[in-house]
C-alpha positions in Angstrom: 92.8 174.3 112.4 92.4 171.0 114.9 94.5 169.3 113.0 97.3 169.4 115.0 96.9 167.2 118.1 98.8 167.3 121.0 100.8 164.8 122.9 101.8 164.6 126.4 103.9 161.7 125.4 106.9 161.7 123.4 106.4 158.1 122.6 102.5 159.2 120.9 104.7 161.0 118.5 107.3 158.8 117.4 104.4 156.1 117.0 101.9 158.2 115.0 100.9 157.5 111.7 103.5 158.9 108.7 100.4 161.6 107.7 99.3 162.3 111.4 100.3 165.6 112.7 101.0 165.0 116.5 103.5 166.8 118.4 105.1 166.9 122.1 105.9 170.4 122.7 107.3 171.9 125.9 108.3 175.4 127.3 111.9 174.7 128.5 112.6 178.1 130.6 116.1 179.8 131.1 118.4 178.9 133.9 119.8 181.9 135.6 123.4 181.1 134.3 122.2 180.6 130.7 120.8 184.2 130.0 123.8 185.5 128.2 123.8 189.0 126.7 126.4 187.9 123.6 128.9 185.7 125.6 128.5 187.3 129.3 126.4 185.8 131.5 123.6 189.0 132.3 123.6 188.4 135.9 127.6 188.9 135.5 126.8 192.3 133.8 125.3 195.0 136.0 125.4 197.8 133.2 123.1 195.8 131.1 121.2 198.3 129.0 118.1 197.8 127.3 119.6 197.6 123.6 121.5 194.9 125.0 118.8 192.9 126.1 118.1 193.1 122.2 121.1 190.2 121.7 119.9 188.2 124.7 120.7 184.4 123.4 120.0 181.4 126.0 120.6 177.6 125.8 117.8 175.6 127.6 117.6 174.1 130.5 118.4 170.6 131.7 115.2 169.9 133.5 111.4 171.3 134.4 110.1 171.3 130.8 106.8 171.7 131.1 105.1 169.7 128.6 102.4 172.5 126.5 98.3 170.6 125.7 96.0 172.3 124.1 94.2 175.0 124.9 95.5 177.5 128.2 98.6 176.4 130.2 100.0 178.1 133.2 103.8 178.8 133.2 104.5 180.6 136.2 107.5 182.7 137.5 109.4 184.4 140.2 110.5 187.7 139.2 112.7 190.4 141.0 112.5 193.7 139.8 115.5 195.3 137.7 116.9 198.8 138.6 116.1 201.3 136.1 116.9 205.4 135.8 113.9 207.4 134.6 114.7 209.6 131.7 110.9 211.0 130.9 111.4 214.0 127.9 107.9 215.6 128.0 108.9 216.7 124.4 109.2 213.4 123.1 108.0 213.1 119.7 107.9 209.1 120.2 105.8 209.8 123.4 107.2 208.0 127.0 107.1 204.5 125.8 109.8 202.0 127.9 112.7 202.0 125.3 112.5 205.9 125.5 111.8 206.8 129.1 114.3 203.9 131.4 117.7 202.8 131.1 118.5 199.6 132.9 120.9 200.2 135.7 121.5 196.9 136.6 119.3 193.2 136.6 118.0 191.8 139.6 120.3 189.1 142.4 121.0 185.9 139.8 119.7 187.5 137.0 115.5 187.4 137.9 115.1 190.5 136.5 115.4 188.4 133.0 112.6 185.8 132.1 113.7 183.8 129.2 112.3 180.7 127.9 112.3 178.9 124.7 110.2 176.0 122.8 111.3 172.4 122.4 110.2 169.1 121.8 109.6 166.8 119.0 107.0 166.3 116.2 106.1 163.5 113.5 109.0 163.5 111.0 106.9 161.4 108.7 103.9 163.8 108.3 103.8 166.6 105.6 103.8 169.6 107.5 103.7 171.2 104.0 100.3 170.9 103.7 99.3 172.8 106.6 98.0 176.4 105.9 98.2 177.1 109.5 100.5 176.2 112.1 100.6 176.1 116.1 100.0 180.0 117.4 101.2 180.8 120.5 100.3 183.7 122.4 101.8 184.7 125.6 99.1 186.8 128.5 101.1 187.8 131.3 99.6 188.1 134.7 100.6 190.1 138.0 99.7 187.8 140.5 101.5 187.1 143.5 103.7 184.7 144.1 102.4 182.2 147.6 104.5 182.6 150.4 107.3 180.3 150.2 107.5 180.0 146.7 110.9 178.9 145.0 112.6 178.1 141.5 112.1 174.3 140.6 116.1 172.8 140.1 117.8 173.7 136.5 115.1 177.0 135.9 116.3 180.7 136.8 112.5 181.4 137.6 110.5 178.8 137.0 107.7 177.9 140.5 105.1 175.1 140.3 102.0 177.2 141.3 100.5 176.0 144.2 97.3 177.6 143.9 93.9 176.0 142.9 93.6 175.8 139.0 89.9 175.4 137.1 90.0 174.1 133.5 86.9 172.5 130.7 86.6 169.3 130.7 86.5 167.1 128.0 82.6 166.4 128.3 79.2 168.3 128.3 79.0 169.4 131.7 82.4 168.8 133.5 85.2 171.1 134.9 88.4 169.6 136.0 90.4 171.1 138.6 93.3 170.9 141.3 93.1 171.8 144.5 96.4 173.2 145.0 98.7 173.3 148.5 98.8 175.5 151.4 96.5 178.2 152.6 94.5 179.1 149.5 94.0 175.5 148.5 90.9 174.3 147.7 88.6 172.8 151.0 84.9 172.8 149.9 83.3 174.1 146.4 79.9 175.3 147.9 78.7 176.4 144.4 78.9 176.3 140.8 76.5 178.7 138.9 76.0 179.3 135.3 73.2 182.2 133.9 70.6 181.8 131.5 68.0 184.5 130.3 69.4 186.5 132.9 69.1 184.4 135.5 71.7 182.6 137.5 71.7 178.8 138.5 73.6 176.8 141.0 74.0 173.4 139.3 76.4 171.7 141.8 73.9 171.2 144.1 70.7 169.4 143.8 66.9 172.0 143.1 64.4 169.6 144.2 63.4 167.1 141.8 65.0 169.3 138.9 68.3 168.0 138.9 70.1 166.4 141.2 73.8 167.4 142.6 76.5 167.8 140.4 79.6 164.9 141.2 82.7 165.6 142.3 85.1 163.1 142.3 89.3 162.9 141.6 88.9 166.6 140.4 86.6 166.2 137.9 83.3 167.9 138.7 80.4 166.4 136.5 76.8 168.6 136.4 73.7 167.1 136.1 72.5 166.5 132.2 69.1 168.1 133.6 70.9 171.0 134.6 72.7 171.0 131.3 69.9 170.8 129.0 68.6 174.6 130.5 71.9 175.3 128.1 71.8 175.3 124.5 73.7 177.8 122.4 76.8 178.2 121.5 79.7 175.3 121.9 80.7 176.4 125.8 79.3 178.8 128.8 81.1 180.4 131.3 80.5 179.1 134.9 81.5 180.9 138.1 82.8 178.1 140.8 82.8 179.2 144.4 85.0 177.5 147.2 86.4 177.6 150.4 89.8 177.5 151.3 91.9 175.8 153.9 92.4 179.1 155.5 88.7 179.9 156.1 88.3 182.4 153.1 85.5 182.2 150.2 86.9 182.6 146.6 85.4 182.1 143.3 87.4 181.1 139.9 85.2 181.4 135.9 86.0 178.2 133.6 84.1 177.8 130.7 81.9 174.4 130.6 81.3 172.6 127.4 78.0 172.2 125.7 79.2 170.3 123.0 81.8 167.5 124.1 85.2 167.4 122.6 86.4 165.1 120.2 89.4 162.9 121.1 91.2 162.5 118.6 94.1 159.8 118.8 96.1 159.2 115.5 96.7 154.9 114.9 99.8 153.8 115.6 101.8 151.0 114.1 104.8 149.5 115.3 107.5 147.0 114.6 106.3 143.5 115.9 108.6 141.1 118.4 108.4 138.3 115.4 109.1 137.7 111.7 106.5 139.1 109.7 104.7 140.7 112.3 103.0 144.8 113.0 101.7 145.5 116.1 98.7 148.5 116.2 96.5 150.6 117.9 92.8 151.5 116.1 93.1 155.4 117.7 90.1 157.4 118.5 88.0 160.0 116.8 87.6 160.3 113.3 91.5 159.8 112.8 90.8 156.6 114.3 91.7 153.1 112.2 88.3 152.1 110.5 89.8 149.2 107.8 93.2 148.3 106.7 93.3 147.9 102.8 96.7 147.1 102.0 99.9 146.5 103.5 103.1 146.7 100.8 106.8 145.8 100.7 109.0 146.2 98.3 111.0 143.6 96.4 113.3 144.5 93.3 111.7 147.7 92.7 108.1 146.1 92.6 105.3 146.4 95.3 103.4 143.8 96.8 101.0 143.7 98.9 101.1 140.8 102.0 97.5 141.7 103.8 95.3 140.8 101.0 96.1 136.9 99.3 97.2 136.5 95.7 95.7 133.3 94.4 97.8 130.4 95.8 101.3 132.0 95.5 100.3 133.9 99.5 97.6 133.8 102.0 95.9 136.4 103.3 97.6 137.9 106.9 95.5 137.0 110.0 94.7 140.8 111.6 93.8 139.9 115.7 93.5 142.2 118.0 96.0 144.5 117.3 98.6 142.1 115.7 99.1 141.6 111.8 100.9 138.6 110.8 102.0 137.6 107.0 102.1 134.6 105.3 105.6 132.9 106.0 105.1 132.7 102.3 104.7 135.9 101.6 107.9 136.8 103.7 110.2 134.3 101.7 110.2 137.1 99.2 112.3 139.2 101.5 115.6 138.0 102.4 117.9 140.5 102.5 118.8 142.7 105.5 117.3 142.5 108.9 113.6 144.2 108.4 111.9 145.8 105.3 109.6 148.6 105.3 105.9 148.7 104.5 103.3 150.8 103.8 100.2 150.4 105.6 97.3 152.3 103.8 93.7 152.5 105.7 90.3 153.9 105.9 89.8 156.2 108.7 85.9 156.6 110.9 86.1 159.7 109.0 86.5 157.8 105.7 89.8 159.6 104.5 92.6 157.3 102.7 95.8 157.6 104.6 99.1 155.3 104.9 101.5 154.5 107.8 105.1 153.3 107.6 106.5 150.8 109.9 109.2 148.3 110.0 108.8 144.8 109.6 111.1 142.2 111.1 113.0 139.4 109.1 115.0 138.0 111.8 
């Protein structure tokens, strides 16, 4: 429901806000050791059969997580066929489905005839995930492409390849695509076009049309169309684009990304963290309508009453001094607190999006 964002960084987590929902989620695939069918490793067991497979546990492996964002990722593998025995009854009743018509005879060399993989990572501990109706939906779409020549396992994964082949994705803003080249013969050398229809027609907007638009850039992997060539595009949130290259090896290809119309919002959670002195919070404002707007109160807790240091009471406390990105209380204010060596507090702010929310961080007192 967007509320979920999604960080590439464990650190974005364990820094988020207590109500922000940010998570670091990766696919951690199976090495070919770890498929076990109940306690045997399954390459060990060449009579593996298919209600077998049904008990298949793993334990994940030590490296090559590949960290998920949102939107479509890429996990790719090397797979080597298993040996089955056919065992098609034309009569049936269940029809020739896979668990009626093979038995496994035996897996693949090391097990590839398995692909296993599992889900790990971390999320924000402080956040209600309660409240969510909806959670993070994960649907897998298999492709049969080929493997490139050359191809192998990255260290600690069964199966697991980095792909070298070119990969086209939406970018962030109206009018951009990102991509990567990729390595070896079918890598990316030239884009010659990228064309996008409207009212039937078809348009060619990474090069310039007279004085129309001019040339799209294409810089770092980031391919920017002209906002001329943009405006021919108005409905709908994104619109497909079909990009046409060349490759290293001489041949011409073509890849479809969709291309945003409207720009996406980034949205970064604040974050506040513990500062290096007494009495101190370092923080970050965020971005997007999650993003910091004003802090209204920051309170510790003394003797089972509240109190709040950011805001001055009279002449008992001043006010905290709030300077680019640093929060520092009243030495008077911290007097109160003498026990232990930090005390929590609760920050509570106003968002861009003018939503109440509250952050816990810990505050030092030595």
């Amino acid at each position: 429901e967007g509320q979920i964002t999604f960080a590439e960084d464990p650190a974005d987590v364990t820094n988020a806000a207590a109500d922000a929902y940010v998570v670091n989620l990766t696919v951690v695939p199976a090495d070919a050791t770890e498929v076990k069918v109940g306690s045997t490793p399954a390459a060990a067991d060449l009579n593996t059969t298919g209600a077998d497979l049904a008990d298949a546990k793993m334990t994940a492996a030590t490296s090559a997580a590949q960290v998920l964002v949102e939107g479509d990722n890429d996990v790719d593998f090397l797979l080597e066929k298993a040996a089955y025995t056919g065992k098609v009854d034309l009569t049936s009743a269940t029809g020739n489905n896979v668990a009626d018509a093979f038995t496994i005879d035996s897996l693949a060399e090391n097990g590839k005839g398995i692909t296993a993989f599992t889900f790990a990572g971390t999320m924000n501990a402080n956040a209600d995930w309660t409240k969510l109706t909806k959670g993070i939906k994960i649907t897998a779409v298999y492709s049969n492409d080929n493997a490139p020549v050359g191809a192998t396992p990255e260290s600690g994964t069964g199966a697991l390849f980095k792909n070298p082949n070119p990969t086209f994705k939406t970018g962030d803003e109206v009018g951009t695509i990102k991509y990567k080249t990729g390595t070896g013969s079918d890598a990316v050398a030239t884009i010659t076009k990228v064309e996008m229809s409207n009212n039937g027609k078809v348009f060619d907007g990474y090069n310039a049309l007279g004085s129309t638009w001019s040339a799209a850039t294409d810089e770092n992997g980031l391919i920017t169309l002209d906002p001329k060539f943009m405006a021919f595009f108005k409905d709908g949130k994104t619109i497909e684009a079909t990009v046409t290259y060349e490759t290293t090896n001489g041949d011409t290809k073509t890849a479809t990304v969709d291309v945003r119309l409207v720009a996406k919002e980034i949205v970064k959670a604040p974050t506040f963290t513990t500062g290096s002195a007494v009495g101190t919070i370092n923080y970050t404002v965020g971005t997007g309508n999650d993003a910091l707007q004003s802090i209204t109160k920051i309170e510790m807790v003394n003797n089972n009453t509240a109190y709040d240091g950011y805001n001055a009471l009279g002449s008992t406390w001043s006010a905290a001094t709030d300077v680019d990105g640093l929060i520092t209380f009243d030495s008077k204010f911290m007097s109160f607190f003498k026990t232990g060596s930090t005390v929590n507090a609760t920050v509570t702010y106003v968002t861009v999006g003018g939503d109440t929310k509250t952050a816990t961080v810990s505050v030092k007192l030595v």
